[in-house]
Predicted model as a PDB file, atoms N, CA, C, CB and O in Angstrom, pLDDT in the B-factor column:
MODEL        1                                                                  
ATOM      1  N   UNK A   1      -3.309 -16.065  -5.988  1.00 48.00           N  
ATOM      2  CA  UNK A   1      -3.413 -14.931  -5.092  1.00 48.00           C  
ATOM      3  C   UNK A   1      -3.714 -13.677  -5.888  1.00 48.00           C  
ATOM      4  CB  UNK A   1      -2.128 -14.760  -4.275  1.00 48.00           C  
ATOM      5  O   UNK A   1      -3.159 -13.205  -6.880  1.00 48.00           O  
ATOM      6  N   UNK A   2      -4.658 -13.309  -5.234  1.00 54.00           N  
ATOM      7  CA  UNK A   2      -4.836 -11.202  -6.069  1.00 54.00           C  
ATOM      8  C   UNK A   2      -4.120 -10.483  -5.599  1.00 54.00           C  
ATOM      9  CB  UNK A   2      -6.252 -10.094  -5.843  1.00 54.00           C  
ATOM     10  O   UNK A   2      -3.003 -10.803  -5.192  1.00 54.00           O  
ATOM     11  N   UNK A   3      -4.713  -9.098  -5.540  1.00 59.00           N  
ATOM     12  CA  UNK A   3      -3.978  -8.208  -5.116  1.00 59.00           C  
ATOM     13  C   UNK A   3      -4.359  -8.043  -3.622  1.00 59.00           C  
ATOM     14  CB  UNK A   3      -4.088  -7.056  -5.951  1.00 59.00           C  
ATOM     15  O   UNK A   3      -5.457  -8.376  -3.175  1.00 59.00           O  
ATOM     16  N   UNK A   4      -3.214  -7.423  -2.786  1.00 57.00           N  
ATOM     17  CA  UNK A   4      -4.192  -7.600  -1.238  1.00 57.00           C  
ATOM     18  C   UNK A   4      -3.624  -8.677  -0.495  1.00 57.00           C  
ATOM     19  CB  UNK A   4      -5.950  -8.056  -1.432  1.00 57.00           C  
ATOM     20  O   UNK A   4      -3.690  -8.718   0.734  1.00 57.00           O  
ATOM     21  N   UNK A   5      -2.896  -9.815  -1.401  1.00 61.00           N  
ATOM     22  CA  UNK A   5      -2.979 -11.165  -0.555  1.00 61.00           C  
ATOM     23  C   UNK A   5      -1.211 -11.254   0.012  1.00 61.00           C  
ATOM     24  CB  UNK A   5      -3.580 -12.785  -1.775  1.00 61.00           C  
ATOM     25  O   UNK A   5      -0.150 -10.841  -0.456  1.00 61.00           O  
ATOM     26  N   UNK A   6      -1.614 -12.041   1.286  1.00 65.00           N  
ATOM     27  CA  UNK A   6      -0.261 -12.036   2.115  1.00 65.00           C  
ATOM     28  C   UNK A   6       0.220 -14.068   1.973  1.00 65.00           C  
ATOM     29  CB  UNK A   6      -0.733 -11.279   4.265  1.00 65.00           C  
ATOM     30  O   UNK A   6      -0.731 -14.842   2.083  1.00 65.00           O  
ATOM     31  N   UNK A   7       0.956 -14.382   1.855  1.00 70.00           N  
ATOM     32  CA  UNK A   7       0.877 -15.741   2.116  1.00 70.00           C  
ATOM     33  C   UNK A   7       2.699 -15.993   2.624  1.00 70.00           C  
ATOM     34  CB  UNK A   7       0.212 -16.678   0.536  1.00 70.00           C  
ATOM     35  O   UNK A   7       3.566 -15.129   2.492  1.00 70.00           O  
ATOM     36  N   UNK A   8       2.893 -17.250   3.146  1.00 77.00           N  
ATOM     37  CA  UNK A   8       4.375 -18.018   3.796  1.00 77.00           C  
ATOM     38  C   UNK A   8       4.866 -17.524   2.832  1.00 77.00           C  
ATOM     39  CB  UNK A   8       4.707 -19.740   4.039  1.00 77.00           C  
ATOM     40  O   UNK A   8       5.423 -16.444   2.633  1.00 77.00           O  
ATOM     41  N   UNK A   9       4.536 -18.728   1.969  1.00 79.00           N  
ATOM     42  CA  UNK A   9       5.305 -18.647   0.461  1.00 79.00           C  
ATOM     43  C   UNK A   9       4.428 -18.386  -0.753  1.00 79.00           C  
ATOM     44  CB  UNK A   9       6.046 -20.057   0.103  1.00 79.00           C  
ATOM     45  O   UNK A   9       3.260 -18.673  -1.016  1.00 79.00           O  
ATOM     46  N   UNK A  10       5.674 -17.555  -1.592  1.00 74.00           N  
ATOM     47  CA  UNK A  10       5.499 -17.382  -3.213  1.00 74.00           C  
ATOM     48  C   UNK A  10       6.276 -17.913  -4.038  1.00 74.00           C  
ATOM     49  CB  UNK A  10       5.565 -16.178  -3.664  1.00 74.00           C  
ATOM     50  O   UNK A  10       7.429 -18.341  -3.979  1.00 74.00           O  
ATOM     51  N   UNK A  11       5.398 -17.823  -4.926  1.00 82.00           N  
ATOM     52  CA  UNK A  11       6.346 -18.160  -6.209  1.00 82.00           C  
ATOM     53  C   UNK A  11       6.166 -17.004  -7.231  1.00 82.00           C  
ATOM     54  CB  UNK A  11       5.916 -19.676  -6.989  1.00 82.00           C  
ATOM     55  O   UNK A  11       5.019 -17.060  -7.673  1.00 82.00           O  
ATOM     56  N   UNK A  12       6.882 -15.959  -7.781  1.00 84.00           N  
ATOM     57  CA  UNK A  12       6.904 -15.522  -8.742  1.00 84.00           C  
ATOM     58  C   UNK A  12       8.118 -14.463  -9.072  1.00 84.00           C  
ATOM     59  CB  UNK A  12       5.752 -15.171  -8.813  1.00 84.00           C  
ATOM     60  O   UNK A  12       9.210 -14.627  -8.527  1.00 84.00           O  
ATOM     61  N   UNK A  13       7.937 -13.583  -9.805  1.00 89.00           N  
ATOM     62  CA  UNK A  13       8.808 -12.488 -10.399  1.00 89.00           C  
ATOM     63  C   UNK A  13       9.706 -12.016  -9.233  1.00 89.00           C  
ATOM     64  CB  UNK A  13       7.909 -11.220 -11.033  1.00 89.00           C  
ATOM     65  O   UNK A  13       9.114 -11.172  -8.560  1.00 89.00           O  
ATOM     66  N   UNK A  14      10.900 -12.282  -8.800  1.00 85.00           N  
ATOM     67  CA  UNK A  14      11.921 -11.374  -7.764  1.00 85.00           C  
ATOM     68  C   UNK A  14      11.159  -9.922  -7.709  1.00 85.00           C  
ATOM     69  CB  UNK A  14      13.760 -11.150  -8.473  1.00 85.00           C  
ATOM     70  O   UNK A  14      10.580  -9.697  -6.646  1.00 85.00           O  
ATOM     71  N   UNK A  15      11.101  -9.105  -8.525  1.00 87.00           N  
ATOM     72  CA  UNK A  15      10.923  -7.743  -9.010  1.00 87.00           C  
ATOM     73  C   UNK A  15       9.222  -7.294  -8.409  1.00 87.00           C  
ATOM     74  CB  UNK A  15      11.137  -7.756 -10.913  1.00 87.00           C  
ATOM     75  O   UNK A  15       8.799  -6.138  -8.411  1.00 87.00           O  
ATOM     76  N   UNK A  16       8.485  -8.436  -7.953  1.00 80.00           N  
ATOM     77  CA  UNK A  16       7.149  -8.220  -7.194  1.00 80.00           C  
ATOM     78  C   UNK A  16       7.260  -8.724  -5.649  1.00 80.00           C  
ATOM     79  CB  UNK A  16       5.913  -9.078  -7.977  1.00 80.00           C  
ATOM     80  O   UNK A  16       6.257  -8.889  -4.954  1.00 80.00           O  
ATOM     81  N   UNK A  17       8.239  -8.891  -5.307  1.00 78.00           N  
ATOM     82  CA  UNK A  17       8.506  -9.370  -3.685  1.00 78.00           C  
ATOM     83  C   UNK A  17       9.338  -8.330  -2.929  1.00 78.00           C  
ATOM     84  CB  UNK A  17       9.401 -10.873  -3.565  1.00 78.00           C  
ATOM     85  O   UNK A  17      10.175  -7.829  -3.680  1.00 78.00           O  
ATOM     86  N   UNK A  18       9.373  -7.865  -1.729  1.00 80.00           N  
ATOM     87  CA  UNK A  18       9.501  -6.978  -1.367  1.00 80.00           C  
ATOM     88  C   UNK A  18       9.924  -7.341   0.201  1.00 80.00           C  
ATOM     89  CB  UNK A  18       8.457  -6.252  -1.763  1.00 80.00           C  
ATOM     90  O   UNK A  18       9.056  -7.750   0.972  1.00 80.00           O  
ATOM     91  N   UNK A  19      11.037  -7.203   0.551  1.00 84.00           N  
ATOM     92  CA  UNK A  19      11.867  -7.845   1.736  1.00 84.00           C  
ATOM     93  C   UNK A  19      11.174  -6.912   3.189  1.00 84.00           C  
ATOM     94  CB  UNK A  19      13.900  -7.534   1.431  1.00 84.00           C  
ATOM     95  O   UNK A  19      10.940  -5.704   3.184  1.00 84.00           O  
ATOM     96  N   UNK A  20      10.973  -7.769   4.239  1.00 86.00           N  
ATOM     97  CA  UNK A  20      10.326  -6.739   5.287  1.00 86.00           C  
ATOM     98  C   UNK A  20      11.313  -6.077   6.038  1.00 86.00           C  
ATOM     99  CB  UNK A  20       9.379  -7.398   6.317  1.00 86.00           C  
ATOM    100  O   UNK A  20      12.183  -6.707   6.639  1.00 86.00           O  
ATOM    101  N   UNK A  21      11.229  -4.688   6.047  1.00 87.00           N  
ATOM    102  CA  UNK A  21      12.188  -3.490   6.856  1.00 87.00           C  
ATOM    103  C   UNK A  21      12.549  -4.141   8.137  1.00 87.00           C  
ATOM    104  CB  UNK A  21      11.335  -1.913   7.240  1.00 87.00           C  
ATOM    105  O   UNK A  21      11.654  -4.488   8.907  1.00 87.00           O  
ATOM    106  N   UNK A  22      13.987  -4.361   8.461  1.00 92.00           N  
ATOM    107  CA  UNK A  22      13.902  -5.047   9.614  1.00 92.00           C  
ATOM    108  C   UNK A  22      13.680  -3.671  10.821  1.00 92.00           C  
ATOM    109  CB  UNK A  22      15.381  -6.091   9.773  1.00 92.00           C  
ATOM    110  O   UNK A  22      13.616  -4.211  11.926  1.00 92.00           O  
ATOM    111  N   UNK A  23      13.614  -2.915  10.896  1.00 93.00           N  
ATOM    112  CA  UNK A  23      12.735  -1.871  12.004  1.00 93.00           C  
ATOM    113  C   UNK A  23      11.570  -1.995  11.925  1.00 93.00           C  
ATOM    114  CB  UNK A  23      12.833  -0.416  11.903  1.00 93.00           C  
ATOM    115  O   UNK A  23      11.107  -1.024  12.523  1.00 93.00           O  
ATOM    116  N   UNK A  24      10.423  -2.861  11.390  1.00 88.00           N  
ATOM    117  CA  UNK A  24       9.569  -2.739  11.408  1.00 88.00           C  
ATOM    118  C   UNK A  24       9.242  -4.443  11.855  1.00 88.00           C  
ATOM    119  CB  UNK A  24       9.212  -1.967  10.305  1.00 88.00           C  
ATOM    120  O   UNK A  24       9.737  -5.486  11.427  1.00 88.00           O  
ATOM    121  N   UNK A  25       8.038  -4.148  13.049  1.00 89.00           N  
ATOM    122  CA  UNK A  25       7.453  -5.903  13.472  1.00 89.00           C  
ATOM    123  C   UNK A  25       6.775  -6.591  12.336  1.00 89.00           C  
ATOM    124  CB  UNK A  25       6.157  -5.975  14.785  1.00 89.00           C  
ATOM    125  O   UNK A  25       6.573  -5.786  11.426  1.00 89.00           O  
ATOM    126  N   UNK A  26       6.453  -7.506  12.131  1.00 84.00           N  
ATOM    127  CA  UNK A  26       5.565  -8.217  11.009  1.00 84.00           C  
ATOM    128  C   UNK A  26       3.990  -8.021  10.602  1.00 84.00           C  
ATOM    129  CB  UNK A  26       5.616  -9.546  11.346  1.00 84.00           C  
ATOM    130  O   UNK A  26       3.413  -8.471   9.612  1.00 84.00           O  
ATOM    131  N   UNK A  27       3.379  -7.077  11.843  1.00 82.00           N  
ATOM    132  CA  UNK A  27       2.062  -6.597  12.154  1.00 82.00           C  
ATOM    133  C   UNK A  27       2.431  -4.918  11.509  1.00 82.00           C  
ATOM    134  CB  UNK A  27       1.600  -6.804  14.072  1.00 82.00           C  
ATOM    135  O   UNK A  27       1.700  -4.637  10.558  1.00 82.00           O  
ATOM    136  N   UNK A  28       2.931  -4.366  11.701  1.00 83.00           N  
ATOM    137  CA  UNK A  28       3.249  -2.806  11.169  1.00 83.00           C  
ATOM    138  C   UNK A  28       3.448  -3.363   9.442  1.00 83.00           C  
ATOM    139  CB  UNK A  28       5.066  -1.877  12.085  1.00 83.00           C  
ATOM    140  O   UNK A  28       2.603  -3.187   8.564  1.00 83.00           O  
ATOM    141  N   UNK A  29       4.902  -4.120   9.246  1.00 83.00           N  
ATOM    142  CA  UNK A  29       5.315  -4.153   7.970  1.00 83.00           C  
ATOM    143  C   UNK A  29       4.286  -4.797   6.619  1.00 83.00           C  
ATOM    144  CB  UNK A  29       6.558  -4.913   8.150  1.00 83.00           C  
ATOM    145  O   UNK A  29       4.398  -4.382   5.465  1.00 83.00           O  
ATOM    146  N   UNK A  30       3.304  -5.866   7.039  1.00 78.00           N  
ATOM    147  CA  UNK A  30       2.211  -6.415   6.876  1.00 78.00           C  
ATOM    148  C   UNK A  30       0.861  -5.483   6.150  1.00 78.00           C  
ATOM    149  CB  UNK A  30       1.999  -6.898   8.201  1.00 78.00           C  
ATOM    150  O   UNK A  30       0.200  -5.919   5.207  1.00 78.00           O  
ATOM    151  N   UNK A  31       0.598  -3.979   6.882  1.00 78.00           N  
ATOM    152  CA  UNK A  31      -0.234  -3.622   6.987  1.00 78.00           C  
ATOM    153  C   UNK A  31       0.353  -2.629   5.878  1.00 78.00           C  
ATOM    154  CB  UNK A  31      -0.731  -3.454   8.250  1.00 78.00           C  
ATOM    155  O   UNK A  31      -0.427  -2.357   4.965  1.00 78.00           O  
ATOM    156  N   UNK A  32       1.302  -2.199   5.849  1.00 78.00           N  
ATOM    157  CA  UNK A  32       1.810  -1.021   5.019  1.00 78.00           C  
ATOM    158  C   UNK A  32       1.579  -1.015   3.653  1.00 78.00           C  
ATOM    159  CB  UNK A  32       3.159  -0.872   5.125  1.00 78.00           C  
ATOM    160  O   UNK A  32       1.207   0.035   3.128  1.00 78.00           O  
ATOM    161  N   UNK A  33       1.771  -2.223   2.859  1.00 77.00           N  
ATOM    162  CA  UNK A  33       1.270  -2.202   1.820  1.00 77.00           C  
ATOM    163  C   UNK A  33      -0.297  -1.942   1.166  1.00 77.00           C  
ATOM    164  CB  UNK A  33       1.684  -3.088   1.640  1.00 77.00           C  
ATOM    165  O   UNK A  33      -0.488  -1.512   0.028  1.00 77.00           O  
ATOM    166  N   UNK A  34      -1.644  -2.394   2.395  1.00 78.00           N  
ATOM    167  CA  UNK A  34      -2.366  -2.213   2.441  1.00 78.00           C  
ATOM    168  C   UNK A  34      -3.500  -0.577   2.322  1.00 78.00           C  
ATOM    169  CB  UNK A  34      -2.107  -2.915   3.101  1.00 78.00           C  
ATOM    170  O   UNK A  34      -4.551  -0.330   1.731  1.00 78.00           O  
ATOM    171  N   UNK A  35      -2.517   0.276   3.286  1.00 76.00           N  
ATOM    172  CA  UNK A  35      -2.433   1.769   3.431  1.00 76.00           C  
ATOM    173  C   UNK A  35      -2.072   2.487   1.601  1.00 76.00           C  
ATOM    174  CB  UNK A  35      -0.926   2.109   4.781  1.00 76.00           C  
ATOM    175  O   UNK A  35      -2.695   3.313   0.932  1.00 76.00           O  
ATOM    176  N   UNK A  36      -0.849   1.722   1.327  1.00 78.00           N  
ATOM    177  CA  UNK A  36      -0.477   2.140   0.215  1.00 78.00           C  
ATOM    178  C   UNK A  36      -1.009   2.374  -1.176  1.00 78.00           C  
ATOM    179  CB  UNK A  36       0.209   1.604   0.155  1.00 78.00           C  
ATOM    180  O   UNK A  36      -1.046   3.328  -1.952  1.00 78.00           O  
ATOM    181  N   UNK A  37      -1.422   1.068  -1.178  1.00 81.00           N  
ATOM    182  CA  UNK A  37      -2.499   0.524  -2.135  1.00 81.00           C  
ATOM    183  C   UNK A  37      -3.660   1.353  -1.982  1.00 81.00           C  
ATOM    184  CB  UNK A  37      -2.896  -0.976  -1.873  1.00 81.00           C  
ATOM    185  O   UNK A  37      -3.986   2.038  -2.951  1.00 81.00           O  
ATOM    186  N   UNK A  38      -4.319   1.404  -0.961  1.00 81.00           N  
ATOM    187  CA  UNK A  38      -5.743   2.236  -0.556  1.00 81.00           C  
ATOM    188  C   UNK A  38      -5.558   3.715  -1.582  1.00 81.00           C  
ATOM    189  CB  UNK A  38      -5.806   2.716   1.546  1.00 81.00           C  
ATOM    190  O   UNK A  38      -6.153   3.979  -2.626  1.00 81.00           O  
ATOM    191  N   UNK A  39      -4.457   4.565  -0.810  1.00 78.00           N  
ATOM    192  CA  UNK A  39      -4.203   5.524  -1.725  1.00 78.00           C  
ATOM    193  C   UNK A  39      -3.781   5.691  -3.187  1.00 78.00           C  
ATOM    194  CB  UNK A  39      -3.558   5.987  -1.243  1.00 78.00           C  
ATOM    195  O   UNK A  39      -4.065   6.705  -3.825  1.00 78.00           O  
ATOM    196  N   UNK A  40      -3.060   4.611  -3.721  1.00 82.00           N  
ATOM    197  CA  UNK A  40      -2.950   4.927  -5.000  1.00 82.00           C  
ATOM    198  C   UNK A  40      -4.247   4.131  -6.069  1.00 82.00           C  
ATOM    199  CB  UNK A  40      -1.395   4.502  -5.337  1.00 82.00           C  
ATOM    200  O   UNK A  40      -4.348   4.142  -7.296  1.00 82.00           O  
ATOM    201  N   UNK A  41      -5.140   3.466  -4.989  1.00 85.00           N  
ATOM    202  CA  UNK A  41      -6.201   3.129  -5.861  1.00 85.00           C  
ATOM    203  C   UNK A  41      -7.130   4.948  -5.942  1.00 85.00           C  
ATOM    204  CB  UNK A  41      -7.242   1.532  -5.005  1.00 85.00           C  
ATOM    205  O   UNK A  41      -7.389   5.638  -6.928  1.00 85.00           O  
ATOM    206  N   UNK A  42      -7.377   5.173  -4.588  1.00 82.00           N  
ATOM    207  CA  UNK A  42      -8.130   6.716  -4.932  1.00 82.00           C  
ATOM    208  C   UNK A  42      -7.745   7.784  -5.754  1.00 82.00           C  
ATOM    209  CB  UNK A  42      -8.242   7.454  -3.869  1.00 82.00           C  
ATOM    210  O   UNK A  42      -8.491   8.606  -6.284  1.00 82.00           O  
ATOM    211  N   UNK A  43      -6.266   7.694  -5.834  1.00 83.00           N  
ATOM    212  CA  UNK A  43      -5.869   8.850  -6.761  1.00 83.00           C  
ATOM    213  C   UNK A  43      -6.270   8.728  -8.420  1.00 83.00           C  
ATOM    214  CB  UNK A  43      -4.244   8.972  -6.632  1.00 83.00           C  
ATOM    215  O   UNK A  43      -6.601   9.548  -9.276  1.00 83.00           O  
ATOM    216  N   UNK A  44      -6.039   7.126  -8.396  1.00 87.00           N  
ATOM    217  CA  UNK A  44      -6.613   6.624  -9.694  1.00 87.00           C  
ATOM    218  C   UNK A  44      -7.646   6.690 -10.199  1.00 87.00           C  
ATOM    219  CB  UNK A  44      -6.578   5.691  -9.834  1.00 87.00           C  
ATOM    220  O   UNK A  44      -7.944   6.773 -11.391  1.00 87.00           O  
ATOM    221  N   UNK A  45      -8.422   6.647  -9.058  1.00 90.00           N  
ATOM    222  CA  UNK A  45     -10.271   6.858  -9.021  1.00 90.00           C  
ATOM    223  C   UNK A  45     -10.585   8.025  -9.852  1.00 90.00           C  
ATOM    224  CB  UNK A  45     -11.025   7.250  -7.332  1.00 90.00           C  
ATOM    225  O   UNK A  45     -11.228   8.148 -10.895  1.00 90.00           O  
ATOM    226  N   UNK A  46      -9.779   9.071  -8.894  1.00 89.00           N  
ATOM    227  CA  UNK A  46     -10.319  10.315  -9.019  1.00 89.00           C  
ATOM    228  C   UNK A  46      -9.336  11.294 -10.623  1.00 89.00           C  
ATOM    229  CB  UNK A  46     -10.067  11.069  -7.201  1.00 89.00           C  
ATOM    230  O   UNK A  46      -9.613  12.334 -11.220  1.00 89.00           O  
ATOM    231  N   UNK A  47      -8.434  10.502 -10.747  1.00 90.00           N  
ATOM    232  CA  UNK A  47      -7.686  10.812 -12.258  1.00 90.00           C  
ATOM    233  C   UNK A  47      -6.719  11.736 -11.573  1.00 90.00           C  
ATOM    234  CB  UNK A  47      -8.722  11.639 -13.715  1.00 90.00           C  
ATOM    235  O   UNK A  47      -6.401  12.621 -12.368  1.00 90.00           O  
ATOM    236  N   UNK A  48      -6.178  11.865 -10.509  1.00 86.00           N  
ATOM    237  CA  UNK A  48      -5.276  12.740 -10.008  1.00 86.00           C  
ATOM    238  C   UNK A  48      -3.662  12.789 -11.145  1.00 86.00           C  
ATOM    239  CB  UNK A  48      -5.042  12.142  -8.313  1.00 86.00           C  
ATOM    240  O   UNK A  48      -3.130  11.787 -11.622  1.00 86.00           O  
ATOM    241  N   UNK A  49      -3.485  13.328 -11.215  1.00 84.00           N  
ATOM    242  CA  UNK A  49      -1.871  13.547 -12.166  1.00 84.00           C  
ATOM    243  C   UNK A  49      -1.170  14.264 -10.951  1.00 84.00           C  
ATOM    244  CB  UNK A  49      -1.885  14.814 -13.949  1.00 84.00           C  
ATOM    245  O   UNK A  49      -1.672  14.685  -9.909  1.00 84.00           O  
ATOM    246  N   UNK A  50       0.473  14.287 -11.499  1.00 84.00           N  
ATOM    247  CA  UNK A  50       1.385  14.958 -10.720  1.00 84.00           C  
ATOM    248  C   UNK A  50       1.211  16.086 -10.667  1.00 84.00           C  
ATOM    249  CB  UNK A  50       2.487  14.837 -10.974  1.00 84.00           C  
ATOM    250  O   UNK A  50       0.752  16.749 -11.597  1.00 84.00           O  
ATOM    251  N   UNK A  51       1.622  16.627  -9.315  1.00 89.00           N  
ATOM    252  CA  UNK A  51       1.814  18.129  -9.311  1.00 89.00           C  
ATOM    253  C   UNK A  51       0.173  18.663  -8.729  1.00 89.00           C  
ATOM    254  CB  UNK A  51       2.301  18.763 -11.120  1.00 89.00           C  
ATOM    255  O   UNK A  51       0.007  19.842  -8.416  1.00 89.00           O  
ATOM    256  N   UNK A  52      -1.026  17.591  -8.634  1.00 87.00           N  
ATOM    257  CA  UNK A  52      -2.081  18.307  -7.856  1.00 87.00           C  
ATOM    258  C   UNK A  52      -1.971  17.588  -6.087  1.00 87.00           C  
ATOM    259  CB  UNK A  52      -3.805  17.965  -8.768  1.00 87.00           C  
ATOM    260  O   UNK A  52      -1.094  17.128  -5.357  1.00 87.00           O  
ATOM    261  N   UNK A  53      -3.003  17.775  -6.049  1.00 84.00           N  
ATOM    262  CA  UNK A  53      -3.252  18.172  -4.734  1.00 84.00           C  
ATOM    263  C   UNK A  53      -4.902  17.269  -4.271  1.00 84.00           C  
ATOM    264  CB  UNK A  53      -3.300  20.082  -4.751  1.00 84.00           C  
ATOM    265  O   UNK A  53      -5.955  17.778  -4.654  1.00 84.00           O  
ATOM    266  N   UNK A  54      -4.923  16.137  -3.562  1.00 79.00           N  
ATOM    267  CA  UNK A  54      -6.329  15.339  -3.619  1.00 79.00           C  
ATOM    268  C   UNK A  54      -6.217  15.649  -1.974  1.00 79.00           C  
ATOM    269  CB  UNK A  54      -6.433  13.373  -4.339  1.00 79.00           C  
ATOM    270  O   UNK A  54      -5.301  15.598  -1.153  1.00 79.00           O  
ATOM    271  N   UNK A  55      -7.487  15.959  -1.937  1.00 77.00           N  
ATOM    272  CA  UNK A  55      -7.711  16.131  -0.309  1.00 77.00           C  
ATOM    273  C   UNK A  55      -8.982  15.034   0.129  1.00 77.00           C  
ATOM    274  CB  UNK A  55      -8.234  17.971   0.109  1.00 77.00           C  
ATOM    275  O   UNK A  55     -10.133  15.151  -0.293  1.00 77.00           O  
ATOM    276  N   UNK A  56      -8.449  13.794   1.198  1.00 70.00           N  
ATOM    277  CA  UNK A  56      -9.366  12.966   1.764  1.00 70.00           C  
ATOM    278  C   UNK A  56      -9.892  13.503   2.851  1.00 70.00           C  
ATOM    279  CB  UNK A  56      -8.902  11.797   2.038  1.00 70.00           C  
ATOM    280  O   UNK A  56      -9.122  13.551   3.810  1.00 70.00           O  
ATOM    281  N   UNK A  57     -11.581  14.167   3.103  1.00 68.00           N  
ATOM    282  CA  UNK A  57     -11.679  14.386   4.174  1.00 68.00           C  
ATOM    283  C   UNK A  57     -11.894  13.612   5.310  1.00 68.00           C  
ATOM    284  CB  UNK A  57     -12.245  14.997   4.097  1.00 68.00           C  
ATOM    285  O   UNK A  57     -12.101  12.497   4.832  1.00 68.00           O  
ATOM    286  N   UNK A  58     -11.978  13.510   6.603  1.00 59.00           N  
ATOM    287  CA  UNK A  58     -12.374  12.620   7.603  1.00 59.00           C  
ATOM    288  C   UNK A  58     -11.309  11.102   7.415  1.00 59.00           C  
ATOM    289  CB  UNK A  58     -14.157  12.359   7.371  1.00 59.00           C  
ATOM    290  O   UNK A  58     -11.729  10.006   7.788  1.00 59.00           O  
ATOM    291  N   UNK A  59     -10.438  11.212   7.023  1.00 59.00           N  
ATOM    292  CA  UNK A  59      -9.189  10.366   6.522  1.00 59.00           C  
ATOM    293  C   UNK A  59      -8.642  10.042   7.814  1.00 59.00           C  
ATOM    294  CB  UNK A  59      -8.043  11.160   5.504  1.00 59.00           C  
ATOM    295  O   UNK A  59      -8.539  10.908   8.683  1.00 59.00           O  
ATOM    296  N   UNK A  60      -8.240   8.693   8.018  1.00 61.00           N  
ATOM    297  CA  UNK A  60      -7.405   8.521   9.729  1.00 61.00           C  
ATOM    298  C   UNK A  60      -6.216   7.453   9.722  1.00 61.00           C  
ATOM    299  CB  UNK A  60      -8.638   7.812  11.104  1.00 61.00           C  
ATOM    300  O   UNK A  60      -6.365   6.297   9.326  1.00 61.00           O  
ATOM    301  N   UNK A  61      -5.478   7.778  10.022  1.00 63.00           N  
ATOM    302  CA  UNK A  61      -4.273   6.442  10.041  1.00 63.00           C  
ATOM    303  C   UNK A  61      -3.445   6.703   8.771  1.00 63.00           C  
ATOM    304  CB  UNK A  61      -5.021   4.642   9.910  1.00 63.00           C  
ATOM    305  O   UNK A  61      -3.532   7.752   8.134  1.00 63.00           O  
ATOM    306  N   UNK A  62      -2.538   5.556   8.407  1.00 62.00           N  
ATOM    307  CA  UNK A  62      -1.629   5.450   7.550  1.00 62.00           C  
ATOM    308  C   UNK A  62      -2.267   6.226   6.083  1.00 62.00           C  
ATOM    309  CB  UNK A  62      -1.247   3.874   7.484  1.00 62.00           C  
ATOM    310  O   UNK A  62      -1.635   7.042   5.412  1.00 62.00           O  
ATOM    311  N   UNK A  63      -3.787   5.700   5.769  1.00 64.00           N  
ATOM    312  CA  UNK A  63      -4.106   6.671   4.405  1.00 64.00           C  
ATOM    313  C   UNK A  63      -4.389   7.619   4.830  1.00 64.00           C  
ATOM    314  CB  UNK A  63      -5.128   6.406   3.417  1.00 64.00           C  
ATOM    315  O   UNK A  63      -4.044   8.533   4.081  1.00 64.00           O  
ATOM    316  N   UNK A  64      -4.838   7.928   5.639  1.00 58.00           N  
ATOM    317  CA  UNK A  64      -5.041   9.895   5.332  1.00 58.00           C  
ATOM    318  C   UNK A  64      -3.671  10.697   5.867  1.00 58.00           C  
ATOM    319  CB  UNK A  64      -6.653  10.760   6.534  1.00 58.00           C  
ATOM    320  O   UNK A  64      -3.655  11.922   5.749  1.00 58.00           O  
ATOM    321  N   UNK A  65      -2.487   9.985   6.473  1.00 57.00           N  
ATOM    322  CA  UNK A  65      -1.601  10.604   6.265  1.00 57.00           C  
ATOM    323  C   UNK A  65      -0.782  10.924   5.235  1.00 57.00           C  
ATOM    324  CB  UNK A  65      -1.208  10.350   6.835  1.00 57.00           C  
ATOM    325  O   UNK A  65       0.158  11.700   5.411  1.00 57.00           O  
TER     326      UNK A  65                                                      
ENDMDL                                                                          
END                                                                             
């Protein structure tokens, strides 16, 4: 599996698995990591460091919030 990938079962490191919020359905909790990822790949893109400020324009949903 890469990065991105959802499956039943895993096998690996405790410390890379991540228990689903029980307030959250399996379709919301599912998707969140996805949103997440999106943004910290662009900040990376763009060489962002702490303390600035990256503005996505025309941004909608979970990443541009």
């Amino acid at each position: 599996m890469g990065p991105g990938s959802h499956a039943e079962y895993v096998f690996g490191p405790e410390t890379q698995v991540v228990p689903k919020p029980a307030a959250l359905g399996w379709e919301a909790a599912g998707s969140q990591y996805i949103a997440r990822a999106t943004v910290f790949a662009a900040t990376e893109a763009v060489g962002a460091s702490g303390g600035e400020v990256v503005a996505v324009p025309a941004a909608v949903g979970d990443v541009g919030a």
